[in-house]
N, C-alpha and C positions, 0 to 999 in steps of 0.2 A: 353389391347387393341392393337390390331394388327394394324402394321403400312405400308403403302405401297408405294416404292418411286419410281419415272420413271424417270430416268436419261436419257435426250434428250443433244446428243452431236455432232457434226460436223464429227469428226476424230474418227480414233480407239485409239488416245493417249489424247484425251482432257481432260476424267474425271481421267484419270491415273497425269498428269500433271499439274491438278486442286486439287480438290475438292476431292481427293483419301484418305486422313484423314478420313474426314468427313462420304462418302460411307464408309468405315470401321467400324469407330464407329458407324453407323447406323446398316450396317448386323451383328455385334455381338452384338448390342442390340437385336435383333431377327427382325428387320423389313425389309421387302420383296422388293429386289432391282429387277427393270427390265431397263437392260440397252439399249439402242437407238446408233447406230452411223450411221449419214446419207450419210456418204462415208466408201469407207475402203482405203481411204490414198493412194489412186496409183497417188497421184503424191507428196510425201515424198519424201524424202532423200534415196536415194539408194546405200549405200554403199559398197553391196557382189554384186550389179547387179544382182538379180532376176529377170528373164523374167515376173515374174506377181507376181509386188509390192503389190496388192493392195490383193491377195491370201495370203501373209505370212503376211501382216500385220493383216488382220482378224484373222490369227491364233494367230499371237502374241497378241492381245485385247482378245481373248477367255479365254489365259492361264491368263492373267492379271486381268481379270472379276472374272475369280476362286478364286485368291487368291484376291480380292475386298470380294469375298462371292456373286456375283451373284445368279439371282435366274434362268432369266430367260438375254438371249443376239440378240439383231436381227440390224443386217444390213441390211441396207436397198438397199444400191447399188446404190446410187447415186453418176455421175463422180467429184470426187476431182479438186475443184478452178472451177467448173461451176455453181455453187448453184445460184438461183435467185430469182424472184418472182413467176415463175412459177414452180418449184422446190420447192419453199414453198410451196404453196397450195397443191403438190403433197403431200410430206411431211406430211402437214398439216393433209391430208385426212385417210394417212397410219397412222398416231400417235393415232388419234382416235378412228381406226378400231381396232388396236390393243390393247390400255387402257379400251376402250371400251367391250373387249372380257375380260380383264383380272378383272377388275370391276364387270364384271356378273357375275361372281364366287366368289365376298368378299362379305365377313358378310357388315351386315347397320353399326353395328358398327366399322367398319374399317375407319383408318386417312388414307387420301392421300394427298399426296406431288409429286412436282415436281421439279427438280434441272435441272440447265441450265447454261453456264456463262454470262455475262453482254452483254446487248443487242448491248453495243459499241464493242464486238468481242473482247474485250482485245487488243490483238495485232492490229485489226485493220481489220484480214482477215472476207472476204466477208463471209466463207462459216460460220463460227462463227457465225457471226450475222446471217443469214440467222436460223442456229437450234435454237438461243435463240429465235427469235421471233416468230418460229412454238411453241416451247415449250411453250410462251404466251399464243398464239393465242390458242390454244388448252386447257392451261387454264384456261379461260378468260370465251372459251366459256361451257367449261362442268361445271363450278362451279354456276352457276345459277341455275343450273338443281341437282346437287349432293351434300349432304350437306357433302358428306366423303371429298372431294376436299377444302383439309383447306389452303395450301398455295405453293407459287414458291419460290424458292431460286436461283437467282443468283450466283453465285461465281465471285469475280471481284477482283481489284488488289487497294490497299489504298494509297492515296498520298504521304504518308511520303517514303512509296516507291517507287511511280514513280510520283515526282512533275510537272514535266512539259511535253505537249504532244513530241514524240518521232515522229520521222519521218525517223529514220535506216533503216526500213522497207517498209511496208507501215505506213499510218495514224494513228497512236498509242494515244489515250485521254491520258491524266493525270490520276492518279490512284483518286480514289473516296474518297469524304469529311467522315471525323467522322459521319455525321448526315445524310449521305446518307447511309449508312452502317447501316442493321438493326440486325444481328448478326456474331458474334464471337466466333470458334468453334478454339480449341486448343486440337488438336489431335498429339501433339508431340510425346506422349509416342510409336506411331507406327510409330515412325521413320524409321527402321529396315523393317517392313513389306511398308511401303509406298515405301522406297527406291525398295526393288523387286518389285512391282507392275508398278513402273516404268522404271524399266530394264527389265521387260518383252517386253517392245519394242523393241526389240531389232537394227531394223533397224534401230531405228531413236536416235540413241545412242549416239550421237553426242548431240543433244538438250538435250537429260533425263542429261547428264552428266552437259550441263552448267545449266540449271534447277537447280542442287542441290548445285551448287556451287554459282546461284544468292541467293538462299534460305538460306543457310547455317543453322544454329540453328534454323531459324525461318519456318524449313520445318515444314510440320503437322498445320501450322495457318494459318484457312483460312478465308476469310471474304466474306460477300451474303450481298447481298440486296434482302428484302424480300420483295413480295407481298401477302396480304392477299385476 
């Protein structure tokens, strides 16, 4: 049974710096990734000074998407750190025009899924929250209508890792309980391939680098909160 995933994500580096495991094991299981980024990151970290961040970043997420095993990649072009509620609904309307188009070409019996991270943004950023809860909303509402639309996955961070809310940043939750967490995916063994898929970022190399140094051994585990 053919499987089809719609990774809906903020940034060109979220599901690189996520959930990048998991997307792997899934495309060489054969199942069909169509990836989402609702900006392209111009306003990153700019460390060579590119005149148009947000042009090399797309390219750096293109080359990243490849080696994920992309099927299909669209940005949308929404401006970085302005997302709101009316950028959702935009959002909203593009997600389903396009799931939509790409659904009318799968067999009846095709799974689909949707992957997003935690509706509290992890870190805390607005535009985060902003793609989980289109990724919902979009959800939410095509699964009454399509019985292929079996479930959402979250990607989120667990309490034993981040116990208490963090406030470095912006507004950071505490990582999530055992029993909020509905699966556990242990994709270590693409350590090596994760690690490049997140140095295809290049500009933002600074982050990828502490990234794998907070991770350490425990890169490749990721944990979701599921909805059915």
């Amino acid at each position: 049974m053919k499987k089809i995933i719609f990774g809906i994500f903020a940034h060109p580096d979220d599901e690189a710096f996520g959930p990048a495991g998991t997307l792997l094991m899934e495309t060489r299981a054969g199942a069909e990734l169509h990836l989402v980024t609702l900006t392209t990151g111009q306003a990153g970290t700019n460390p060579d000074n590119h005149p148009d961040l947000g042009a090399v970043r797309e390219q750096e997420w293109r080359e990243a998407g490849k080696l994920i095993g992309a099927t299909s990649m669209h940005a949308f072009g929404f401006q970085d750190g302005h997302l709101d509620n009316i950028a959702m609904q935009e959002a909203v309307a593009q997600i389903t025009a396009f799931v939509g188009d790409v659904l009318a070409a799968a067999d009846q019996d095709t799974v689909v899924e949707f992957m997003s991270i935690d509706t509290n943004g992890i870190t805390g950023h607005i535009d985060h929250i902003v793609a989980s809860r289109a990724a919902c909303l979009v959800f939410y509402r095509l699964k009454p209508h399509d019985p292929r639309v079996t479930r959402l996955r979250l990607a989120c961070i667990t309490k034993d890792r981040l116990p208490e809310v963090n406030t470095d940043w912006l507004y950071m939750d505490a990582g999530r309980r055992p029993d909020e967490i509905g699966e556990v995916i242990d994709a270590r063994q693409y350590r090596d391939d994760i690690i490049a898929i997140m140095r295809a970022h290049h500009t933002q190399r600074a982050d990828c680098e502490a990234s794998l140094a907070r991770q350490g051994e425990m890169l490749g585990m990721n944990y979701f909160i599921v909805h059915h």
